[in-house]
DSSP file (Angstrom, degrees, kcal/mol; ACC not computed):
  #  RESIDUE AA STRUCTURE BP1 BP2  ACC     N-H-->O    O-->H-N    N-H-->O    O-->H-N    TCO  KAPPA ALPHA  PHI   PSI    X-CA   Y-CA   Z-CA
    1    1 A X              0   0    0      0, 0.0     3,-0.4     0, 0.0    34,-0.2   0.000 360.0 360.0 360.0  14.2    9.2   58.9 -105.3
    2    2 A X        +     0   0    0      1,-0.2    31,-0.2     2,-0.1    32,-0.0  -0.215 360.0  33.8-103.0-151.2    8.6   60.1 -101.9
    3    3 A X  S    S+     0   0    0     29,-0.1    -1,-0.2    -2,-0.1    31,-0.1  -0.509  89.1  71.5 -87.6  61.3    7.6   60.7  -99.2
    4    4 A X  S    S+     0   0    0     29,-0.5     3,-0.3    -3,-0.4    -2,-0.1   0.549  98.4  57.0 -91.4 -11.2    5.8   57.5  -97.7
    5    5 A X  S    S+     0   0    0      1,-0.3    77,-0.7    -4,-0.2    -1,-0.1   0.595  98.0  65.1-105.3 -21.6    9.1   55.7  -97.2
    6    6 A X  S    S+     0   0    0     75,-0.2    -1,-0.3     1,-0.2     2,-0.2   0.031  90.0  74.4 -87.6  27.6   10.0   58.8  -95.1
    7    7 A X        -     0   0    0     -3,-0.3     6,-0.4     1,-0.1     5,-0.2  -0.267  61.1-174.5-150.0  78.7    7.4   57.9  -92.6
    8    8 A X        +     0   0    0     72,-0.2     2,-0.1    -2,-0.2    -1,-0.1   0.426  60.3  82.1 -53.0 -15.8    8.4   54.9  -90.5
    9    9 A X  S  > S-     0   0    0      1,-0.1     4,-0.7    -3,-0.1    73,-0.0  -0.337  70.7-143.4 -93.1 151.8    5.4   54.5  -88.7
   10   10 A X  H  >>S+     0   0    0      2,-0.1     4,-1.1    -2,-0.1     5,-0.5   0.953 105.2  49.5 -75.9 -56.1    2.1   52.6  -90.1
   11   11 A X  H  45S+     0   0    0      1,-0.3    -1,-0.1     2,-0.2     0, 0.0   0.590 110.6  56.0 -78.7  -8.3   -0.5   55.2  -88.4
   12   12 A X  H  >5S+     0   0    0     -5,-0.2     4,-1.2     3,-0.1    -1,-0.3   0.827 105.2  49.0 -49.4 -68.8    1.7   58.0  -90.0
   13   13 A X  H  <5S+     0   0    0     -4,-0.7     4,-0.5    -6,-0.4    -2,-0.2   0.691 115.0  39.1 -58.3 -12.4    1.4   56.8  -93.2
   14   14 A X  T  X5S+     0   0    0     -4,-1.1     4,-2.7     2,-0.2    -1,-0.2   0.568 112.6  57.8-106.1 -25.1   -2.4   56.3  -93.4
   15   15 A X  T  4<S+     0   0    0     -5,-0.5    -2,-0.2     1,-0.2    -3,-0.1   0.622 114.1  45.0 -90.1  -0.3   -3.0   59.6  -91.4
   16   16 A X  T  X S+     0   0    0     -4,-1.2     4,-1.3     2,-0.2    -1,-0.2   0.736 107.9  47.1 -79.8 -34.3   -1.1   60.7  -94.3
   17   17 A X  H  > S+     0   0    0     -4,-0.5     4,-3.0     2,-0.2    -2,-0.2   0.842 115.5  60.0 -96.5 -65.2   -2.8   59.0  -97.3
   18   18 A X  H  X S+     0   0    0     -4,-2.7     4,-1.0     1,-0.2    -1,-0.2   0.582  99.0  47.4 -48.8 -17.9   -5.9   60.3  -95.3
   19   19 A X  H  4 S+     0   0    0      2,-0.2     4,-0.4     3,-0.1     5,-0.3   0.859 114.5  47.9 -85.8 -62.2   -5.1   63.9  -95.4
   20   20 A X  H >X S+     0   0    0     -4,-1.3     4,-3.1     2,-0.2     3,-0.9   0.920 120.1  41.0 -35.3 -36.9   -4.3   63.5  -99.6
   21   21 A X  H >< S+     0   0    0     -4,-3.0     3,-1.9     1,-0.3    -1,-0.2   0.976 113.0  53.9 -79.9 -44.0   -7.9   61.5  -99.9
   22   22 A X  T 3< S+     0   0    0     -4,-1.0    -1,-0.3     1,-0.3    -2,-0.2   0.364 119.0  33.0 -95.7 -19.9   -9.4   64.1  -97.3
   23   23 A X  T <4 S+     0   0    0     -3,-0.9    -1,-0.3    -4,-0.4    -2,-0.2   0.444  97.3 103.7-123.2  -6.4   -8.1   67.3  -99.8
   24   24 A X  S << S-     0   0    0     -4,-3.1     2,-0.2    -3,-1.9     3,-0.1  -0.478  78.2-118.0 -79.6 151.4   -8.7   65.2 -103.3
   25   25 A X    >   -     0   0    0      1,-0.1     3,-2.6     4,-0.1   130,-0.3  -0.366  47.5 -72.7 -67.9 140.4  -12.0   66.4 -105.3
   26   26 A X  T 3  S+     0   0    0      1,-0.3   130,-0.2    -2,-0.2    -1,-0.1  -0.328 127.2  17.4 -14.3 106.8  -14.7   63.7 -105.8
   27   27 A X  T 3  S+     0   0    0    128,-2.6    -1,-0.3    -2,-0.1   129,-0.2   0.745  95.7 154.6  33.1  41.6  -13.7   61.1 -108.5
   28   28 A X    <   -     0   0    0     -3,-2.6     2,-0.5   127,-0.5   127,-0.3  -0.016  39.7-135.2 -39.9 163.2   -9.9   62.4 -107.9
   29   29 A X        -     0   0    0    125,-0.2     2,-0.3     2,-0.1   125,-0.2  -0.963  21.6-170.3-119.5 141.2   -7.1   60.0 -108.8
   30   30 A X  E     -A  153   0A   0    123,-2.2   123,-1.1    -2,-0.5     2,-0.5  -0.948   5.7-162.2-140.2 145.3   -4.3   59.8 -106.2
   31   31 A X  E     -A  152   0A   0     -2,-0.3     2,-0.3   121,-0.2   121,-0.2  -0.922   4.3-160.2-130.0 155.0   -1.3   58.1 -106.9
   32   32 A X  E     -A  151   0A   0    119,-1.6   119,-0.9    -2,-0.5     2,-0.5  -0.705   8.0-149.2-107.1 144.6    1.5   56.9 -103.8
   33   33 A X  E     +A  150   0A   0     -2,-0.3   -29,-0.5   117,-0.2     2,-0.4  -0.984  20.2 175.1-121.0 151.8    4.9   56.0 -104.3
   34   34 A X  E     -A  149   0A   0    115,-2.0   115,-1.4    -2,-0.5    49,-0.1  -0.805  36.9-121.5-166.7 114.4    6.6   53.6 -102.3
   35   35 A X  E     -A  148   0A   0     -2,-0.4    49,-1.1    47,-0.2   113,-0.3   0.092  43.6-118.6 -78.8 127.0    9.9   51.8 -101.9
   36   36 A X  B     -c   84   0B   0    111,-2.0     4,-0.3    47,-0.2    49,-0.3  -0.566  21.2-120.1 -82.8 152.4    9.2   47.6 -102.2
   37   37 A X  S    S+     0   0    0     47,-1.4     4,-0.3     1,-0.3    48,-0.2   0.369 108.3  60.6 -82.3   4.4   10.2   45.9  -99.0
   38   38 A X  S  > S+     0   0    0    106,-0.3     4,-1.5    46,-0.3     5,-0.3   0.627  75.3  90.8-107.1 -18.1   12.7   43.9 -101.6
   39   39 A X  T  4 S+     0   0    0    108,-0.3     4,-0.5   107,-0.2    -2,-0.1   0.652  81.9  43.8 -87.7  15.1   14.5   46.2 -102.9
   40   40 A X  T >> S+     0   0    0     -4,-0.3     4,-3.0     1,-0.2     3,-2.5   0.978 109.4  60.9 -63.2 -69.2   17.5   46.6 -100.9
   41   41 A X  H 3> S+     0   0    0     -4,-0.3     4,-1.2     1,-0.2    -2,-0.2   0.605 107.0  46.6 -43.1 -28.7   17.7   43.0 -100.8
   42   42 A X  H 3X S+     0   0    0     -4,-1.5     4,-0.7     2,-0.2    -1,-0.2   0.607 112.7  44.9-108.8   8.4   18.1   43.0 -104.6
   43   43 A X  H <> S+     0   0    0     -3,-2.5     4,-3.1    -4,-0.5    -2,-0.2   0.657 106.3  59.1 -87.3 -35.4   20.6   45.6 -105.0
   44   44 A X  H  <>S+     0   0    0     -4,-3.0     5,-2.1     1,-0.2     6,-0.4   0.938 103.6  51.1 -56.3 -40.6   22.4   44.2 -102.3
   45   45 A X  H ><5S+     0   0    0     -4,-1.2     3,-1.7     3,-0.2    -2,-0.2   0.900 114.4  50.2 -27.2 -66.5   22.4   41.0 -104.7
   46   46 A X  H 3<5S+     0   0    0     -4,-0.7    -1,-0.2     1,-0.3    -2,-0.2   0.769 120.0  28.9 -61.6 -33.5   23.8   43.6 -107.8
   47   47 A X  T 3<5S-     0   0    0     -4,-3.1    -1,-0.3    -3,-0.1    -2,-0.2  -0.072 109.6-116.4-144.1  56.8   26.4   45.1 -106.4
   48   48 A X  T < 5 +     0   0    0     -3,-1.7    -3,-0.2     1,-0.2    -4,-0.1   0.729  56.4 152.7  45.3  69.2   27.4   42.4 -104.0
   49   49 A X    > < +     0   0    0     -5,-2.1     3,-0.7     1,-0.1    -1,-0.2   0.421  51.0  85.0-101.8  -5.6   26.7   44.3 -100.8
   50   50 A X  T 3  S+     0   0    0     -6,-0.4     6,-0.2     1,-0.3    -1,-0.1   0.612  74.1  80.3 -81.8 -14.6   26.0   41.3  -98.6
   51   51 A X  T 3  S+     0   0    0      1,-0.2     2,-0.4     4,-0.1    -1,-0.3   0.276  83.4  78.3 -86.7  13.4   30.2   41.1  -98.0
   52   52 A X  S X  S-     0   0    0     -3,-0.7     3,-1.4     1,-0.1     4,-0.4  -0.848  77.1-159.5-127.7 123.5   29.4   43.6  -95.7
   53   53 A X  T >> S+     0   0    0     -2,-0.4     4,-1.8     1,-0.3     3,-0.8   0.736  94.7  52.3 -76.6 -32.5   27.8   42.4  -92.2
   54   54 A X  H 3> S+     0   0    0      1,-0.2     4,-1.4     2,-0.2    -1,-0.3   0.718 110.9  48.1 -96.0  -5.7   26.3   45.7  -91.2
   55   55 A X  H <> S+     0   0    0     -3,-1.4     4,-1.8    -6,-0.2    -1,-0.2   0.593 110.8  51.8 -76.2 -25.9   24.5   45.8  -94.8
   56   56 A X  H <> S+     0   0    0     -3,-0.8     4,-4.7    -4,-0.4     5,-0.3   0.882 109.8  52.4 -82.4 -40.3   23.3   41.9  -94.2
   57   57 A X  H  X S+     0   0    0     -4,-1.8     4,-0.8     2,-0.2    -2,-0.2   0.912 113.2  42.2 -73.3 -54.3   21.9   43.3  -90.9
   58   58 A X  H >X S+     0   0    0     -4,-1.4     3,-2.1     2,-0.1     4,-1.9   0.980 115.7  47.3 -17.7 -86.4   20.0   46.1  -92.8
   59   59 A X  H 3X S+     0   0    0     -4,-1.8     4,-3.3     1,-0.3     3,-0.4   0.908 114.0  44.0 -43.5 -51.0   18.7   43.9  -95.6
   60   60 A X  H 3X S+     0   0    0     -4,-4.7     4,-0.5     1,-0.2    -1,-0.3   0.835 115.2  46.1 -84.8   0.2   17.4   40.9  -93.5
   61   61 A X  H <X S+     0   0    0     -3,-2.1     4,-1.6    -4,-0.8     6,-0.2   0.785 109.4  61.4 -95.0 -21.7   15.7   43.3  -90.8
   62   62 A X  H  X S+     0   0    0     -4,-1.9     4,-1.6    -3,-0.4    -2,-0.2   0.939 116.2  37.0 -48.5 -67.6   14.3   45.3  -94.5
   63   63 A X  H  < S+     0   0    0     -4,-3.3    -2,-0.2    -5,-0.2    -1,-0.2   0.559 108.4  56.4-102.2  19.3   12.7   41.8  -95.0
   64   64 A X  H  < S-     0   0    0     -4,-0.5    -3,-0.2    -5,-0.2    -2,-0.2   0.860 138.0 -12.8 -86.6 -63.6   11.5   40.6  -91.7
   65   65 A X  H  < S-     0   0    0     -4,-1.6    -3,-0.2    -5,-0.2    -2,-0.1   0.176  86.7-107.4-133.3  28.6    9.4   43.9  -91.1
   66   66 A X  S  < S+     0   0    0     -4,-1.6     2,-1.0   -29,-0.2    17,-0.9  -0.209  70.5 137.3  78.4 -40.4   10.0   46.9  -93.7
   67   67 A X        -     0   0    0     -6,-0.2     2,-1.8    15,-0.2    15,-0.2   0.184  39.8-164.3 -38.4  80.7   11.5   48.6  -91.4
   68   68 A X        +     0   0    0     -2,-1.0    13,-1.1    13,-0.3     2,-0.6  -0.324  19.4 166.2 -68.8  79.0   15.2   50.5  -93.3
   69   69 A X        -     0   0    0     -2,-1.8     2,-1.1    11,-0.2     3,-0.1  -0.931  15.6-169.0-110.0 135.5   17.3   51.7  -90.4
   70   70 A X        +     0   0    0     -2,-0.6    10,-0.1     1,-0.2   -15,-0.1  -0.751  12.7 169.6-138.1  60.7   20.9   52.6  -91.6
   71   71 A X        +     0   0    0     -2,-1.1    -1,-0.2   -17,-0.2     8,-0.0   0.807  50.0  87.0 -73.6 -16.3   23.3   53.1  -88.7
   72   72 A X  S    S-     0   0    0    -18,-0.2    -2,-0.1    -3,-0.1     5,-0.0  -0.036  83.6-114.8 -52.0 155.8   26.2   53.2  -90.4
   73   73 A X  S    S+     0   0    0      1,-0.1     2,-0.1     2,-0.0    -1,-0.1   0.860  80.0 106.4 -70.7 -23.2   28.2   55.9  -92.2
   74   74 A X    >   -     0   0    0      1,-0.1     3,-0.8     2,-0.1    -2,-0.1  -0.112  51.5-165.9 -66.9 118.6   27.8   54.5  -95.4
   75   75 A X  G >  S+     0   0    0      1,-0.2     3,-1.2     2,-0.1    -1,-0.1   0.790  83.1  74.7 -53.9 -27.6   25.3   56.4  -97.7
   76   76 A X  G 3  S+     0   0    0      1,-0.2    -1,-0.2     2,-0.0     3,-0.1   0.812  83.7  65.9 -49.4 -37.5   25.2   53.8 -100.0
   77   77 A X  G <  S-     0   0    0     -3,-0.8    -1,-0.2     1,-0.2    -2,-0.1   0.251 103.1-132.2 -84.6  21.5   23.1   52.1  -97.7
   78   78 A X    <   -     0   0    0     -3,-1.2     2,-0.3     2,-0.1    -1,-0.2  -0.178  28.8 -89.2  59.8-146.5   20.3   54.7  -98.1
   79   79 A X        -     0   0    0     -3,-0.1     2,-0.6   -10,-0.1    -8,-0.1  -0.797  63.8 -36.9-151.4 173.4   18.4   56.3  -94.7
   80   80 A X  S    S+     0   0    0     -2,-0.3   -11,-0.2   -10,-0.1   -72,-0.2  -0.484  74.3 156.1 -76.2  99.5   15.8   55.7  -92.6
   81   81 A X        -     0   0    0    -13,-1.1   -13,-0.3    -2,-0.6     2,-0.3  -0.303  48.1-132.0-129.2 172.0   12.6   54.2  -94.5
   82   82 A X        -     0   0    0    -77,-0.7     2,-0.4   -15,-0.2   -47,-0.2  -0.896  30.9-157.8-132.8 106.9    9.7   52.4  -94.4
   83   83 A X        -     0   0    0    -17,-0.9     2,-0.5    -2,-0.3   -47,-0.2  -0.773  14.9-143.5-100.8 129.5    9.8   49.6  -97.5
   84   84 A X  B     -c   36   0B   0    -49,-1.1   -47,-1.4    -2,-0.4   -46,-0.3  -0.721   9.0-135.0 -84.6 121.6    6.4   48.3  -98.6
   85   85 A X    >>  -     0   0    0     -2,-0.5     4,-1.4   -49,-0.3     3,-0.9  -0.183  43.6-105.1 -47.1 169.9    5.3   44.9  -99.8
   86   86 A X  H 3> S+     0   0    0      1,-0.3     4,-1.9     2,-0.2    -1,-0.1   0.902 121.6  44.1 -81.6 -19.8    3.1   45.4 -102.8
   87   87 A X  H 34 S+     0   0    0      1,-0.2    -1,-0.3     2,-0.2     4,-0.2   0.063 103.4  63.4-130.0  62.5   -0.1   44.7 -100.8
   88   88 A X  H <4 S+     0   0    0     -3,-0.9    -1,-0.2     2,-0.1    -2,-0.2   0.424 102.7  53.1-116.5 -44.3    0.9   46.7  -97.7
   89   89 A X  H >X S+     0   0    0     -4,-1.4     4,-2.8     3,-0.2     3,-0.6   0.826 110.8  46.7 -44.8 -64.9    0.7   49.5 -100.1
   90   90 A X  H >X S+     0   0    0     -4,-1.9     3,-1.7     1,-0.2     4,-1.1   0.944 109.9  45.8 -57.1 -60.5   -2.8   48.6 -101.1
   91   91 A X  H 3> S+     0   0    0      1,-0.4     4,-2.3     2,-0.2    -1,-0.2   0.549 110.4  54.7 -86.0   0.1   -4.6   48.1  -97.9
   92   92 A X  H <> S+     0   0    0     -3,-0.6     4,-1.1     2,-0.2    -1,-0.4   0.821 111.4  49.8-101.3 -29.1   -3.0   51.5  -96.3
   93   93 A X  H <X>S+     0   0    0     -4,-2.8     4,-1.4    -3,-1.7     5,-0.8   0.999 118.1  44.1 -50.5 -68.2   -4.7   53.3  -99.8
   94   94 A X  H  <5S+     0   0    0     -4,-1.1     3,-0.3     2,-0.3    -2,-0.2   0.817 108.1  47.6  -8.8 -76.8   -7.7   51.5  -98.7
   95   95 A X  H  <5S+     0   0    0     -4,-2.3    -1,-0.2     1,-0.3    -2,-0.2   0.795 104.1  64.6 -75.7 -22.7   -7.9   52.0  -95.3
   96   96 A X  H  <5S-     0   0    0     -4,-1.1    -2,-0.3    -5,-0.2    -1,-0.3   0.998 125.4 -99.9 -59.8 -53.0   -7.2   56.0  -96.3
   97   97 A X  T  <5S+     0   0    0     -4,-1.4    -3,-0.2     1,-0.5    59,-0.2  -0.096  79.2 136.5 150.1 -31.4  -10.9   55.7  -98.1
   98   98 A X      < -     0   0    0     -5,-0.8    -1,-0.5    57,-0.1    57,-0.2  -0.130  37.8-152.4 -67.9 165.1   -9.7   55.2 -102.0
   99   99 A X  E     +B  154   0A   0     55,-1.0    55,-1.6     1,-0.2    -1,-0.1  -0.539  63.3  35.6-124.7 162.2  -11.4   52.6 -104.1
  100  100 A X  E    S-     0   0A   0      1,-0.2     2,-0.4    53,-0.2    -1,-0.2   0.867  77.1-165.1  42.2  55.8  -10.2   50.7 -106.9
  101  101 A X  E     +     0   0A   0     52,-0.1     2,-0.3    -3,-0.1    52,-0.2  -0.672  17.2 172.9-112.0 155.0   -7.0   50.2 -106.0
  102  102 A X  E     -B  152   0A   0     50,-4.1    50,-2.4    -2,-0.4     2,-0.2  -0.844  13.5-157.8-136.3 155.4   -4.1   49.1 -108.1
  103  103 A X  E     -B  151   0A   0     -2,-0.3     2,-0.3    48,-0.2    48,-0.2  -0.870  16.8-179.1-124.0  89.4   -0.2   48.7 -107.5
  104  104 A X  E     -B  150   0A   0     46,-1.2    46,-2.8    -2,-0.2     2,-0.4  -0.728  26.8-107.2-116.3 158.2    1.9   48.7 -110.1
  105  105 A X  E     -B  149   0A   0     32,-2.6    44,-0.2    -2,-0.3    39,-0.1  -0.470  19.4-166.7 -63.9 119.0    5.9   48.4 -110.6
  106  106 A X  S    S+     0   0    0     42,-2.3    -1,-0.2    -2,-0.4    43,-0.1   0.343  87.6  18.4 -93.6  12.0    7.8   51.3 -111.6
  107  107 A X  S >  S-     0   0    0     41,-0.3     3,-1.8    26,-0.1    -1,-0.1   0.177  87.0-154.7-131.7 -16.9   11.0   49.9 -112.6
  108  108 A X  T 3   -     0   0    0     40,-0.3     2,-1.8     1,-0.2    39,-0.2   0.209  64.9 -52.1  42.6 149.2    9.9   46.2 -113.1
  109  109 A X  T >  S+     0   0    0      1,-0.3     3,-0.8    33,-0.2    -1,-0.2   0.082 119.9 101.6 -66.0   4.8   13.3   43.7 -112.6
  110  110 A X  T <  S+     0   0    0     -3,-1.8    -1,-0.3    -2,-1.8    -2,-0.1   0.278  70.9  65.7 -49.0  -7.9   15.1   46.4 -115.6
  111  111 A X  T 3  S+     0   0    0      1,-0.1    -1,-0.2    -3,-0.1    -2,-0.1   0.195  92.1  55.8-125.3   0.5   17.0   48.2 -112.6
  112  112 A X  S <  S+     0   0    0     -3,-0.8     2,-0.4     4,-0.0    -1,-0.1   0.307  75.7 118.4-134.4  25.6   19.1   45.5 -111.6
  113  113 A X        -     0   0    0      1,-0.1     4,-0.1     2,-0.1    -3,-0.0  -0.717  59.5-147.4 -78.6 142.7   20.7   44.8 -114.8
  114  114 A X  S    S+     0   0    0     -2,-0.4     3,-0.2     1,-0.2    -1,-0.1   0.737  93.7  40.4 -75.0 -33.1   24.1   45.3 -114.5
  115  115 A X  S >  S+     0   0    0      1,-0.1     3,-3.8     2,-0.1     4,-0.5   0.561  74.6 135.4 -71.9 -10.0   24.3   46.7 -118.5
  116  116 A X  T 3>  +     0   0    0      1,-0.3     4,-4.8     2,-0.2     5,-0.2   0.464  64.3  46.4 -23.6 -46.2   21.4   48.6 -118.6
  117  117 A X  H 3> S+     0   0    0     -3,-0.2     4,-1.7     2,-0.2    -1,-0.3   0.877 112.5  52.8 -69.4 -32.2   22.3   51.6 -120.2
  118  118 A X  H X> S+     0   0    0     -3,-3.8     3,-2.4     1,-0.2     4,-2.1   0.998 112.1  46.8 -68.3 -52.5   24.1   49.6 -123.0
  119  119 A X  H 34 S+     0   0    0     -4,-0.5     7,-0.9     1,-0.3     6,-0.6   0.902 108.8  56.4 -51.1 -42.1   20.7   47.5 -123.5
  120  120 A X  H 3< S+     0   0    0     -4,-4.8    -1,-0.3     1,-0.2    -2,-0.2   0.898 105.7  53.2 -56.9 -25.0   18.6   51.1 -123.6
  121  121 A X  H << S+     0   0    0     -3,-2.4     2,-0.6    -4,-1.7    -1,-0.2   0.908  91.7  77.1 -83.7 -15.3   20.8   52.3 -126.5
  122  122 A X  S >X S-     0   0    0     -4,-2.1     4,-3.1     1,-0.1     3,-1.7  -0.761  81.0-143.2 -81.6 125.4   20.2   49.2 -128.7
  123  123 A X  H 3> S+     0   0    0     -2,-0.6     4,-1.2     1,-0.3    -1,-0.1   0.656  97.0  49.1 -55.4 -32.7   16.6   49.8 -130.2
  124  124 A X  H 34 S+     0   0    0      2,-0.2    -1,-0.3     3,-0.1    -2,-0.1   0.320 112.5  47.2 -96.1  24.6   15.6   46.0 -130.0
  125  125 A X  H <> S+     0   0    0     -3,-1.7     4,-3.4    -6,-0.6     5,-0.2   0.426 109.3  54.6-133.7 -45.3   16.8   45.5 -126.3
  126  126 A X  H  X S+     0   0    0     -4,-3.1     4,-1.1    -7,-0.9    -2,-0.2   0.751 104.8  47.4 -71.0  -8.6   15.2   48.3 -125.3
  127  127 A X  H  < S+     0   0    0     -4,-1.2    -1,-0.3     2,-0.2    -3,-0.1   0.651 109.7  55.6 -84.6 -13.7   11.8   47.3 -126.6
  128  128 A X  H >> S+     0   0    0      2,-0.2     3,-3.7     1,-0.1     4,-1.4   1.000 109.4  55.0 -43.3 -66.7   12.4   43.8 -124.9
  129  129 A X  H >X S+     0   0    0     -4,-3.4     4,-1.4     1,-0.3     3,-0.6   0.779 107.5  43.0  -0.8 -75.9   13.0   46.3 -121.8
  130  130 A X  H 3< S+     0   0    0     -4,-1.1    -1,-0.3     1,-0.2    -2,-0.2   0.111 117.3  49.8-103.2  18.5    9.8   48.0 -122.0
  131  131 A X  H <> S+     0   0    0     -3,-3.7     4,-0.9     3,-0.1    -1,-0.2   0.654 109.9  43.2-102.4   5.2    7.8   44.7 -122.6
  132  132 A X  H <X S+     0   0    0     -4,-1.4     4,-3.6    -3,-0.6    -2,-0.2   0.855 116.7  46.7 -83.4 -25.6    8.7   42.7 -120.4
  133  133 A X  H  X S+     0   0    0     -4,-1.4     4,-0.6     2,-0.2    -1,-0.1   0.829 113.5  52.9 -90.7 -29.1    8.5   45.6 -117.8
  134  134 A X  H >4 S+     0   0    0      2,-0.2     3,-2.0     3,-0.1     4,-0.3   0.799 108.5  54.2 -48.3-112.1    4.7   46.4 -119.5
  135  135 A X  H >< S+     0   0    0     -4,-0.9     3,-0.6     1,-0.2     4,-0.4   0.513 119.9  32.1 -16.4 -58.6    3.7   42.5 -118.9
  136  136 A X  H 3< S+     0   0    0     -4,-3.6    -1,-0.2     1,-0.2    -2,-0.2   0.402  79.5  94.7-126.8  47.9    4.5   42.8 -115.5
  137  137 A X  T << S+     0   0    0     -3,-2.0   -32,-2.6    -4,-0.6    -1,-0.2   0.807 109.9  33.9 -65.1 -25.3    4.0   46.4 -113.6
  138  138 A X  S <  S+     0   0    0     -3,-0.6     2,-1.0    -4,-0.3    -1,-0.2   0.590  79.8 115.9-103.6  -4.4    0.7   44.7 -112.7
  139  139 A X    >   -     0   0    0     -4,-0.4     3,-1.0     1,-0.2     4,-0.3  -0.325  57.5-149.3 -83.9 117.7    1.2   41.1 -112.2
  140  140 A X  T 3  S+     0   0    0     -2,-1.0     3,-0.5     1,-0.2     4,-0.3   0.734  90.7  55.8 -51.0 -25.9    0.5   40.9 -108.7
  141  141 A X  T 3  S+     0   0    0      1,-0.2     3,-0.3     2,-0.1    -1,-0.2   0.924 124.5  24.3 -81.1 -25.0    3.1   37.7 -108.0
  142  142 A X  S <> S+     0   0    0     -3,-1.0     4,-0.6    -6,-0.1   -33,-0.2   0.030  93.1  96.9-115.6  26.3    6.4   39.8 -109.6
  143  143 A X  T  4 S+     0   0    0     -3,-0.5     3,-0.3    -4,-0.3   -35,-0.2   0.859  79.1  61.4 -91.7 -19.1    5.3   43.6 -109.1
  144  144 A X  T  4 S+     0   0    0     -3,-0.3  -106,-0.3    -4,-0.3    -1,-0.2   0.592  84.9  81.3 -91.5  14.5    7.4   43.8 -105.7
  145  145 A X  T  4 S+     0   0    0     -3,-0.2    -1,-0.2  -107,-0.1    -2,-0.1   0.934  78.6  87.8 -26.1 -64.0   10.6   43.0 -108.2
  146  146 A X  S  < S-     0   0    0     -4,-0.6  -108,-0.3    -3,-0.3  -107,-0.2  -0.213  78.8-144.9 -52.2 150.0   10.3   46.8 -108.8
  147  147 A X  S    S+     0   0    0    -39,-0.2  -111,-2.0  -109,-0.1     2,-0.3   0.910  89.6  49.1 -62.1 -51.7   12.3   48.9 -106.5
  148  148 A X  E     -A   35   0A   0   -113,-0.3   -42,-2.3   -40,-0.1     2,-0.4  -0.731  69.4-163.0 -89.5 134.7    9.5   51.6 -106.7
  149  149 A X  E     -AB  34 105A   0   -115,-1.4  -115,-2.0    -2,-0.3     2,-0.4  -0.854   5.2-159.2 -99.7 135.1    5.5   50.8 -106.2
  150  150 A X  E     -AB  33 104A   0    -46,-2.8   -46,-1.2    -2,-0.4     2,-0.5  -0.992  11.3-154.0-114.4 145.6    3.0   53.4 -107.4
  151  151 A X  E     -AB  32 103A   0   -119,-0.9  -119,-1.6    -2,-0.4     2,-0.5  -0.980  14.9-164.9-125.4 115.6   -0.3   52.6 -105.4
  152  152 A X  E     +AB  31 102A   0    -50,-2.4   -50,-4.1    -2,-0.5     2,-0.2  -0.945  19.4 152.7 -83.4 100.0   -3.2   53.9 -107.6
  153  153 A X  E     -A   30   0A   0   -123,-1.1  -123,-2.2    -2,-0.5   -53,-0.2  -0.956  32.8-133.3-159.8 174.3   -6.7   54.4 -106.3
  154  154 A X  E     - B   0  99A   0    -55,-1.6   -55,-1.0    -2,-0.2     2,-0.2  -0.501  22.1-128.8-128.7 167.6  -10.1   56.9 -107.1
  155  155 A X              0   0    0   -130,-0.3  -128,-2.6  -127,-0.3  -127,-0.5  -0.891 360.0 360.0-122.1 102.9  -12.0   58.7 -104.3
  156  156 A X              0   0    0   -130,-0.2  -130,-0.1    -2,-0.2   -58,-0.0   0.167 360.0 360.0 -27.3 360.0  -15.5   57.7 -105.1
C-alpha cells in the first residue's frame, strides 16, 4: 500500500506520480495507494489510544496538515508519513497528467470493527460487510473513512 505515504513532501509525491505517468504506455491505468489523513484518528478512537498525550499530539497534527511524525518509541504509533484527504489524492494524480480520476476506499469503515474477524466468518455478516463497503468505496462524502485510498486514473 505504499510508497506515497513514505514521501512527506508534496513536490516529491507528484515528481513521483510523474515519473509512473511519464513510463506508463498510452491508455495505461495507474493505480496510487495512499494512507487517508483520518485514519490514525480513527484507530486511535478503536483502540483508545488518545489516553496517551504524545499519540493526541500525533493524531491532531495527522489532521491539521497530513503530516505523520512519530517521535516516540512506540511502534504502534506507525512512522513517518504523509496521510491524504481523498481529494488531495486526486488533484496530485491530476497534476501528474492522468485523466479520469477516481478515488476509492479500500477498507471502507469494516477495519475499525472491533469483531471483525467473528463477523467475516458468519456468511450473512460478511455479505453485509462487503455491501456496505461496495456502496461506499466511491461515495465521495465517506471514502476518507477507509484507512487506505487507491487513486485510479488513465494516461490519455
Amino acid at each position: 500500500m505504499g510508497p506515497l505515504y513514505h514521501l512527506p513532501s508534496e513536490a516529491d509525491r507528484v515528481a513521483s506520480l510523474r515519473e509512473g505517468f511519464r513510463v506508463l504506455a498510452r491508455g495505461g491505468i495507474a493505480v496510487a495507494a495512499a494512507i487517508s489523513r483520518y485514519a490514525s484518528a480513527l484507530d486511535g478512537l478503536a483502540r483508545k489510544l488518545s489516553l496517551d498525550s504524545r499519540f493526541v499530539k500525533i493524531r491532531d497534527r495527522d489532521l491539521a496538515d497530513g503530516q505523520h511524525r512519530n517521535d516516540t518509541d512506540n511502534v504502534d504509533y506507525f512512522t513517518t508519513a504523509y496521510f491524504h484527504r481523498p481529494d488531495d489524492l486526486r488533484s496530485e494524480l491530476e497534476v501528474a497528467g492522468l485523466r479520469n480520476v477516481s478515488v476509492l476506499g479500500v477498507e471502507g469503515p469494516g477495519w475499525i470493527l472491533q469483531d471483525f474477524d467473528t463477523r467475516w466468518e458468519d456468511a450473512e455478516l460478511r455479505k453485509d460487510l462487503l455491501d456496505v463497503a461496495r456502496a461506499l468505496e466511491s461515495e465521495s462524502s465517506v471514502v476518507g473513512v477507509s484507512a487506505h485510498l487507491l487513486g485510479i486514473g488513465w494516461k490519455q
